[in-house]
N, C-alpha and C positions, 0 to 999 in steps of 0.2 A: 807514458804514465798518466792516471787521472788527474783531473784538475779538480781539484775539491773548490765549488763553489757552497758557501753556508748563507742559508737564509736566515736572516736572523731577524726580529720585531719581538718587543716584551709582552709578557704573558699579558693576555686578551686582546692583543691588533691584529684578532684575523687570521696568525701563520699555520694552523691546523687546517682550516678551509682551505687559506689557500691551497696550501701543498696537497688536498684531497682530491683539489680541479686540477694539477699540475699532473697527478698520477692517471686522470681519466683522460689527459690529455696524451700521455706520452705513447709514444709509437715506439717498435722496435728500432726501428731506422733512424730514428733520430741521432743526433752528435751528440745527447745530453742524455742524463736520465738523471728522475727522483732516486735518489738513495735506497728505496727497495726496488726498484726496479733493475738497480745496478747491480744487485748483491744475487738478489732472490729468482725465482721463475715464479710466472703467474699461474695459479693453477687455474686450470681450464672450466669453462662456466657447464655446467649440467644442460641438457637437450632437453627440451620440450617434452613433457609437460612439466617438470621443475623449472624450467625457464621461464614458461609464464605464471606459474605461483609463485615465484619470488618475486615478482615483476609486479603484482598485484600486491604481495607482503610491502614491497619497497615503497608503497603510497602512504602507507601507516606510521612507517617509522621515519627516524629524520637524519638519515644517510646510510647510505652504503659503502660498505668496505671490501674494498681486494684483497683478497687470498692469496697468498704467495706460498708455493711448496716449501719447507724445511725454517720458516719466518719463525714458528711459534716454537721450534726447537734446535733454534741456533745455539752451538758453542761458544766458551768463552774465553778459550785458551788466548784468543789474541791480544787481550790486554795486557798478558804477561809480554808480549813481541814488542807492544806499545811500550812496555815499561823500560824494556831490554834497550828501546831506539829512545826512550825519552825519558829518563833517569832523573834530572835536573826540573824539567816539569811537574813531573809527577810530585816528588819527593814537595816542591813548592808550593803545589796544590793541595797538598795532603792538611801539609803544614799551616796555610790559610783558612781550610774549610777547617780545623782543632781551633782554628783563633777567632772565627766569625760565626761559624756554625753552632755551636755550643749553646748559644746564649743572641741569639739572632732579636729581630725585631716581635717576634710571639712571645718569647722568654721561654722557647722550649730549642730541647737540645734535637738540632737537625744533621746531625752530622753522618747521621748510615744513611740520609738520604739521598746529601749532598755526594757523599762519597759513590754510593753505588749509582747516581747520574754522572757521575763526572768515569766512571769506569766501562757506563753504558754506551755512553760517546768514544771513549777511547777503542773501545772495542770495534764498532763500524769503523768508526775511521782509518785505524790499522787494516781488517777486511779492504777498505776502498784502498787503499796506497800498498797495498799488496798483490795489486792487478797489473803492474808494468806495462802490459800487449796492448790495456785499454786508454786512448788516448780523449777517450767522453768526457765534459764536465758534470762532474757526479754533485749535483744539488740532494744537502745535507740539511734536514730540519732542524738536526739538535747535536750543533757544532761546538768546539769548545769556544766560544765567544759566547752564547747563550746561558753557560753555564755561569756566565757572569751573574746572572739573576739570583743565580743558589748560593752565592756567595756574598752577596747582598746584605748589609748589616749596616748601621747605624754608625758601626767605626769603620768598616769598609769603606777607603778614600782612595785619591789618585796614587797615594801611595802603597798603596796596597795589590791595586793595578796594575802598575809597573810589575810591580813583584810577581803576578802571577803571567803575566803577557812576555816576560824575560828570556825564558827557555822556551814560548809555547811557540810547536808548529801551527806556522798562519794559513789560512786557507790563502787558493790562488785569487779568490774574490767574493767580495760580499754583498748579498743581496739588501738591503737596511728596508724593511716594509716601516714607514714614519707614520706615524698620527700628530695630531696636534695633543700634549696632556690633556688638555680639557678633555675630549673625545675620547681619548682610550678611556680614562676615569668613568667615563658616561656609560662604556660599554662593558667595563667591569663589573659596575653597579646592577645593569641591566640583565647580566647570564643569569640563569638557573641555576647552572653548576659553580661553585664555589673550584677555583684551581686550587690544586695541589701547594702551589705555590703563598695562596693566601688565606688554607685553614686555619684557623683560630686565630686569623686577626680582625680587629673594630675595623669600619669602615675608613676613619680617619689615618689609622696606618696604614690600610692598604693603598690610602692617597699618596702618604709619603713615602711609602718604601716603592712605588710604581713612578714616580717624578724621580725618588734618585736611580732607578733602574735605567731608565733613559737615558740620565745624565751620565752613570755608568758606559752605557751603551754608546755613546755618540764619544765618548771619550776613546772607547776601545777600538771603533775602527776609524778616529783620525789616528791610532796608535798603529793598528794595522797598514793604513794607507801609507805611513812614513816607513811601514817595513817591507812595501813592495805590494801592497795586495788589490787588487783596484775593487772599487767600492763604487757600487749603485745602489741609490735610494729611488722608492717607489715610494707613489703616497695611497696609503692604503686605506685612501677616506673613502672610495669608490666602491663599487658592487663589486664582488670577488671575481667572478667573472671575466672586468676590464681590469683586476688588479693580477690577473693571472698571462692577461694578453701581453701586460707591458714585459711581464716576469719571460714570458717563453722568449719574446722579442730580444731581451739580453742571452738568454742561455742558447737560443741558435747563432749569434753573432758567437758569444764566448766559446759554444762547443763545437768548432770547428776545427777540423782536426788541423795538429801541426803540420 
């Protein structure tokens, strides 16, 4: 069966880049794969002379993306499978995201948004744990531990934690990409893109609700680590590059087959 490895770091420390140089890095042959690579097929790159106008287009713009056949028209029946194996989860998550999402740190009601991430994750993850034959650790961007973030509120406490972390399947291991607060806050401030995550809020809350997201975080996988799931932090102050070297360096030890 897969070993669900989740990369996890809060919204602005880098884990989008990262996991983009993780996808340009992976080989078929590897013990591991990105989470589309494990799911999807790569579709095949166009022959010259499309190869080198895109090659020329790609100096202009500020990344590139892989194409995976059937990526942009996947099903979603398997949420239902998830719900079927994980009833007591779900039902708890549901229940948290009405109690925290409604009225969250913007004062607007986030809850179709929280809900349909938290159903978008349930959905690959069911996909990955429905491959038995494949014994690779399948590195997951957006695992349920991340969704901690969306769940994130002002009364969102340890106790509330517990409560969602209770019934949830844990991954076999965590990737924790760390910053120092200072720094992430620095590089929040710094994007162009406003995240999804911190639309319509002042700067000042996007400080505080990014400090207890951490605290959230560092909570959740000493909570994991007493459930069995081994946890590696990366410090991801460095060029994504060497913060991608230390990353493949755990997934070829981890993805080795039983």
């Amino acid at each position: 069966m897969a070993k669900i490895v989740e990369l996890l770091a809060p919204s602005g420390a880098g884990k989008s880049t990262l996991y983009r140089h993780l996808q340009k890095r992976w080989e078929p042959a590897f013990s591991w794969a990105v989470y589309h690579d494990f799911r999807y097929e790569r579709k095949p790159r166009k022959r010259f002379p499309s190869d080198y106008i895109r090659a020329i287009s790609k100096r202009f713009e500020k990344r590139e993306e892989i194409e995976y056949k059937g990526a942009k028209v996947s099903k979603f029946p398997k949420e239902r499978e998830f719900y079927r194996a994980h009833p007591e989860f779900v039902n708890r998550a549901l229940d948290l995201i009405h109690e925290h999402n409604r009225n969250g740190y913007s004062g607007v009601d986030n809850r179709f948004h929280s809900i349909f991430f938290l159903m978008e994750t349930a959905e690959q993850l069911q996909a990955v744990l429905e491959e038995p034959e494949d014994p690779r650790a399948c590195l997951m961007d957006e695992g349920l531990l991340s969704r901690v973030m969306h769940l994130n509120s002002p009364r969102f406490d340890e106790e509330a934690l517990d409560r969602y972390m209770e019934h949830m399947p844990m991954p076999d291991a965590v990737i924790y990409l760390h910053l120092p607060p200072d720094e992430l806050i620095r590089r929040i401030r710094s994007r162009e893109r406003v995240a999804t995550l911190h639309q319509g809020l002042e700067a000042d809350t996007i400080e505080e609700s990014t400090r207890r997201s951490m605290q959230l975080m560092e909570s959740a996988i000493r909570k994991a680590e007493g459930c069995g799931s081994g946890i590696y932090r990366v410090e991801g102050s460095g060029a994504p590059e060497k913060v991608a070297d230390k990353v493949v360096e755990i997934l070829e030890t981890y993805g080795e087959p039983y």
